[in-house]
C-alpha positions in Angstrom: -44.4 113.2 -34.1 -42.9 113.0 -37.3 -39.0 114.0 -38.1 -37.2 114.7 -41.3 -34.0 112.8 -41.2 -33.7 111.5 -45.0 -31.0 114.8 -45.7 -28.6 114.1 -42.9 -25.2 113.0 -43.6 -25.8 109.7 -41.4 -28.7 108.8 -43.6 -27.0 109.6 -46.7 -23.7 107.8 -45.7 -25.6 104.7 -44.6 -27.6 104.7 -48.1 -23.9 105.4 -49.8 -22.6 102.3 -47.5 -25.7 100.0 -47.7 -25.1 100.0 -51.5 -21.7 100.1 -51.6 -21.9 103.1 -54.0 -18.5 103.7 -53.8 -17.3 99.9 -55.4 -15.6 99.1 -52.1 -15.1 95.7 -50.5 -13.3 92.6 -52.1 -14.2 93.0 -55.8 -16.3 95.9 -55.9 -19.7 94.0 -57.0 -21.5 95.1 -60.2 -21.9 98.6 -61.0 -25.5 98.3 -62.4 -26.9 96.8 -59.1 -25.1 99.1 -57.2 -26.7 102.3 -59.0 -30.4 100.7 -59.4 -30.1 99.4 -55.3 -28.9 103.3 -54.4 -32.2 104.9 -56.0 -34.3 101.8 -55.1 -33.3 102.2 -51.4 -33.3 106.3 -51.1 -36.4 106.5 -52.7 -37.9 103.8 -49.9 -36.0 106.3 -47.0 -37.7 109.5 -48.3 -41.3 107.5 -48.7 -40.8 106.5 -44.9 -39.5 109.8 -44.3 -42.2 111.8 -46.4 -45.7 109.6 -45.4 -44.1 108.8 -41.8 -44.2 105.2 -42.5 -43.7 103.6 -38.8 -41.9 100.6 -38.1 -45.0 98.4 -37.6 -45.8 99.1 -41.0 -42.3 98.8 -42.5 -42.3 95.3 -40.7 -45.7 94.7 -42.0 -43.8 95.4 -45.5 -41.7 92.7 -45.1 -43.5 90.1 -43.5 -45.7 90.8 -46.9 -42.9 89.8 -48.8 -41.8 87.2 -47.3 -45.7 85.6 -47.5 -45.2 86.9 -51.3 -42.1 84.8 -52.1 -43.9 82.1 -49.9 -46.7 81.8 -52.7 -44.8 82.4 -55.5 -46.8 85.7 -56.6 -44.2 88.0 -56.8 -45.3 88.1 -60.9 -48.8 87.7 -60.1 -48.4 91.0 -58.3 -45.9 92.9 -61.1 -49.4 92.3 -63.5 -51.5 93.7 -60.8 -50.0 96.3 -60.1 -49.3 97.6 -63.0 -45.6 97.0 -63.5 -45.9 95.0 -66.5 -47.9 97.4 -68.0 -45.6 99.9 -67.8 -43.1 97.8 -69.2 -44.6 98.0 -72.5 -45.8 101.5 -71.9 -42.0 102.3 -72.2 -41.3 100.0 -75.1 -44.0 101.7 -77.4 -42.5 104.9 -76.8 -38.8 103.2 -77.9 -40.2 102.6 -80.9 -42.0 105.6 -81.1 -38.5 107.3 -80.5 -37.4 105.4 -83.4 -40.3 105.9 -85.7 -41.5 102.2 -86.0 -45.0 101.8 -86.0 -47.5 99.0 -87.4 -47.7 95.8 -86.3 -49.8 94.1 -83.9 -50.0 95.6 -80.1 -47.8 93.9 -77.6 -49.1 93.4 -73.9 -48.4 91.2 -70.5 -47.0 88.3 -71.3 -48.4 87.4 -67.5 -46.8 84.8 -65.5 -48.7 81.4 -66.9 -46.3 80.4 -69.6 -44.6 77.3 -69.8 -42.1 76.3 -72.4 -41.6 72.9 -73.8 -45.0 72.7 -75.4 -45.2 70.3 -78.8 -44.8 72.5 -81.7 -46.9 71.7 -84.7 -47.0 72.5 -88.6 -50.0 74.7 -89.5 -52.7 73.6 -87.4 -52.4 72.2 -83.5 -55.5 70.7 -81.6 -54.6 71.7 -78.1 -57.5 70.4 -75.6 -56.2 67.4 -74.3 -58.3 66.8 -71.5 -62.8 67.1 -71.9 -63.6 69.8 -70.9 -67.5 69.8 -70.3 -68.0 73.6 -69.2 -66.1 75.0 -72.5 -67.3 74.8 -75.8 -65.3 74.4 -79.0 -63.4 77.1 -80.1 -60.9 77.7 -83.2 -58.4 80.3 -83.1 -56.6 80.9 -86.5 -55.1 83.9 -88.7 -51.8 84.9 -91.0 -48.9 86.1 -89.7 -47.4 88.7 -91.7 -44.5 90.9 -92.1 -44.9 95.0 -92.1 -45.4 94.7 -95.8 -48.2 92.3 -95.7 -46.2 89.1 -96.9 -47.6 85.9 -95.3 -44.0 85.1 -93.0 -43.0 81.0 -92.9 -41.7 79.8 -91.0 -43.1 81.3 -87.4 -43.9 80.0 -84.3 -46.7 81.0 -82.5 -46.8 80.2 -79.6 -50.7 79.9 -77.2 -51.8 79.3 -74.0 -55.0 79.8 -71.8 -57.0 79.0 -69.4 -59.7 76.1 -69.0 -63.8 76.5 -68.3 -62.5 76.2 -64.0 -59.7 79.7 -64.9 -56.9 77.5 -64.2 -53.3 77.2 -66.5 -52.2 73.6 -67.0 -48.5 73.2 -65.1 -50.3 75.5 -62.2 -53.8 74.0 -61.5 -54.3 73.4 -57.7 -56.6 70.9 -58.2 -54.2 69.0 -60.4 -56.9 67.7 -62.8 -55.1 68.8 -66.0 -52.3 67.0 -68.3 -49.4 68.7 -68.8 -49.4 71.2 -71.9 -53.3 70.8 -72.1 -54.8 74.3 -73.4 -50.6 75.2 -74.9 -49.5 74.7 -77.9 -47.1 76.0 -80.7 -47.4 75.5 -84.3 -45.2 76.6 -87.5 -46.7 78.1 -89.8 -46.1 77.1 -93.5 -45.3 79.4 -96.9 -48.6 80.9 -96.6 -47.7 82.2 -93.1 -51.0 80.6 -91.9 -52.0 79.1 -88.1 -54.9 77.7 -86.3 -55.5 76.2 -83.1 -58.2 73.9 -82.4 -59.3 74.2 -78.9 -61.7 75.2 -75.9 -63.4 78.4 -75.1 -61.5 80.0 -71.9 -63.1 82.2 -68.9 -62.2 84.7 -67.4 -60.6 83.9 -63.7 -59.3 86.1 -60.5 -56.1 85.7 -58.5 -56.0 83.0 -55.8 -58.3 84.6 -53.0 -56.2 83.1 -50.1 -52.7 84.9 -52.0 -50.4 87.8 -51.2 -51.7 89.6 -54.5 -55.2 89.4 -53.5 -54.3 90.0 -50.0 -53.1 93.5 -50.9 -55.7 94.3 -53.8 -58.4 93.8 -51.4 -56.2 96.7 -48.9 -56.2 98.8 -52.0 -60.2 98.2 -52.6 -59.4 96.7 -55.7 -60.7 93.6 -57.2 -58.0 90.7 -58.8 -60.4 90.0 -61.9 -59.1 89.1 -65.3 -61.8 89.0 -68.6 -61.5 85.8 -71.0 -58.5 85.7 -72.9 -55.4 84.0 -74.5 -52.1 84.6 -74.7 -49.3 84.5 -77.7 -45.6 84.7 -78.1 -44.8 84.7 -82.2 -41.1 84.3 -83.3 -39.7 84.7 -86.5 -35.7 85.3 -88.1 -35.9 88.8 -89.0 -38.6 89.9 -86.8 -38.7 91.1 -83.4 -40.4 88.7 -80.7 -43.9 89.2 -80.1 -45.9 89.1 -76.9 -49.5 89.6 -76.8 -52.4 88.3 -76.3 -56.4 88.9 -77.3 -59.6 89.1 -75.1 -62.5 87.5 -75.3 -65.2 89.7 -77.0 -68.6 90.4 -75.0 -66.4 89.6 -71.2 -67.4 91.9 -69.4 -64.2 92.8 -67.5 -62.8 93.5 -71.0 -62.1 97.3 -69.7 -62.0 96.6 -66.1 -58.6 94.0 -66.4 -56.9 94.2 -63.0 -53.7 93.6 -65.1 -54.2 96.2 -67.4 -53.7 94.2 -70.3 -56.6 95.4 -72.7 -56.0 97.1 -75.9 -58.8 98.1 -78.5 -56.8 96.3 -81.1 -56.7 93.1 -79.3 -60.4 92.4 -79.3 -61.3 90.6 -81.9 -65.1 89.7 -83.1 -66.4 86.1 -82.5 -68.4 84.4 -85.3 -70.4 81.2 -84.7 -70.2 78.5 -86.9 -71.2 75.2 -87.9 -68.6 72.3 -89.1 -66.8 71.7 -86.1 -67.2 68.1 -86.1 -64.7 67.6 -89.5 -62.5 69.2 -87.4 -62.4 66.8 -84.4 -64.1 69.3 -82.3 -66.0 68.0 -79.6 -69.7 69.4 -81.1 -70.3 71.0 -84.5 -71.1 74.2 -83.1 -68.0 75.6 -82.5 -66.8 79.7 -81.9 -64.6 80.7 -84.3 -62.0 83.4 -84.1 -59.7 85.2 -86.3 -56.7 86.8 -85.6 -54.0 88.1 -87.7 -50.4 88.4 -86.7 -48.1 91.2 -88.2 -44.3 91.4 -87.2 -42.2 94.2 -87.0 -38.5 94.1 -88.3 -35.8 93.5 -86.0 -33.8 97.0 -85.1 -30.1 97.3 -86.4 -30.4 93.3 -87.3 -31.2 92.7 -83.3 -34.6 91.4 -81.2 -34.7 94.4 -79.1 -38.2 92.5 -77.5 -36.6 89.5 -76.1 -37.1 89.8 -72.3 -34.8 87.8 -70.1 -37.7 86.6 -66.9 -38.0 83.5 -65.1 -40.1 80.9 -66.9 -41.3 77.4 -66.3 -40.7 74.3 -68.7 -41.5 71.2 -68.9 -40.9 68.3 -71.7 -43.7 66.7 -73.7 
């Protein structure tokens, strides 16, 4: 049978009390938390309330999170379930608000980065370890300011996955060096980069996990197409996250992270040479991808996003 009890003044004073709306207690915690926990927590009342959620499935709820804390997913899951996305859903319409428009499209920034990698002037080969299931691949472009000027001085920042789908620092089978497949490089007066390197794949989430766990309840697959990722810093620019897709995947528009953009697909050319370069044949894919920055807002980097990240040292 269900019952309505969400309006009652014992469910409202327990929500008021639960999150100490009122600043009681000791010293009164932080105001922020206290506001965001008051709507987080009502709106989970009325959902049990409104669906009838019953306490087996509430407890299922939180034995979920506790396996999803357990496996260290609880980014994996943000991506998949659209969270992130949203995130820069909200972001594009700042700056529409704003009227700043150009530059290159942000997206996830995903949970795979790692800082610490060796940073580089111009040009970075990044495939440490052999690789025999990838082929050679050369990523390179200009980064440029909203008026087209080649911007020194940047770092841009890459990272992918290997020919297996796994991220150095988080490989299970722990066959990968540290930073192999990351890498950062500065780019000189002619604002120019290039990364020397491996062609990725495409990969899904682990199938054993608490994201998959729930995609699978949802009927939904946990499949990412080819890509790499970017952060590109400059002085005088806002922070940019994105990252491109590998033309021809064929989950290109099927992402279960929702990170595809038509502007972030750029072509791939075959070419011949790759052996001057210290590729490992001389076939190699080639890609070009050019960077463009927007200006920083009132003189601040209203894109730096404050999230847990791993490091390590080189």
């Amino acid at each position: 049978m269900s019952v309505k009890v969400f309006e009652t003044k014992e469910v409202q004073d327990l929500l008021k009390a639960a999150s100490n709306a009122g600043g009681n207690g000791t010293n009164g915690g932080d105001a922020r938390t206290r506001q965001v926990v008051l709507r987080l927590l009502g709106d989970l009342f009325k959902a049990i309330d409104d669906l009838d959620i019953t306490p087996d499935e509430v407890w299922a709820g939180v034995n979920y999170l506790n396996k999803l804390g357990q496996d260290g997913e609880a980014a994996l899951l943000a991506a998949g379930l659209g969270l992130e996305k949203y995130l820069d859903i909200r972001m594009d319409a700042e700056d529409e608000a704003i009227g700043l428009d150009g530059g290159t499209p942000r997206t996830i920034e995903g949970p795979l980065y790692v800082g610490g990698a060796p940073v580089r002037d111009g040009v970075a080969k990044i495939d440490i370890d052999a690789d025999e299931g990838a082929g050679p691949l050369v990523i390179h472009g200009t980064v440029t300011g909203l008026d087209g000027k080649p911007v020194a001085g940047a770092l841009v920042e890459c990272w992918h996955a290997n020919s297996h789908g796994f991220y150095s620092h988080f490989d299970p089978t722990g066959a990968q060096s540290d930073f192999n497949l990351r890498g950062a490089v500065k780019t000189g007066a002619d604002g120019k980069y290039e990364f020397r390197t491996l062609m990725p794949v495409g990969y899904g989430c682990p199938p054993q996990g608490a994201t998959q766990q729930l995609l699978d309840r949802l009927g939904r697959h946990g499949n990412r197409p080819a890509h790499v990722h970017f952060f590109v810093t400059s002085d005088g620019h806002r922070k940019l996250t994105t990252q491109f897709n590998i033309d021809g995947d064929p989950l290109i528009w099927d992402d279960f992270a929702y990170a595809t953009r038509e502007e972030l697909i750029p072509p791939v050319t075959g070419k011949t040479g790759g052996a001057a370069l210290g590729l490992k044949a001389d076939a190699y894919q080639d890609i070009e991808f050019n960077f463009v920055l927007t200006p920083r807002v009132e003189g601040k980097d209203n894109q730096i996003v404050e999230r847990l990240r791993a490091s390590a040292t080189a």
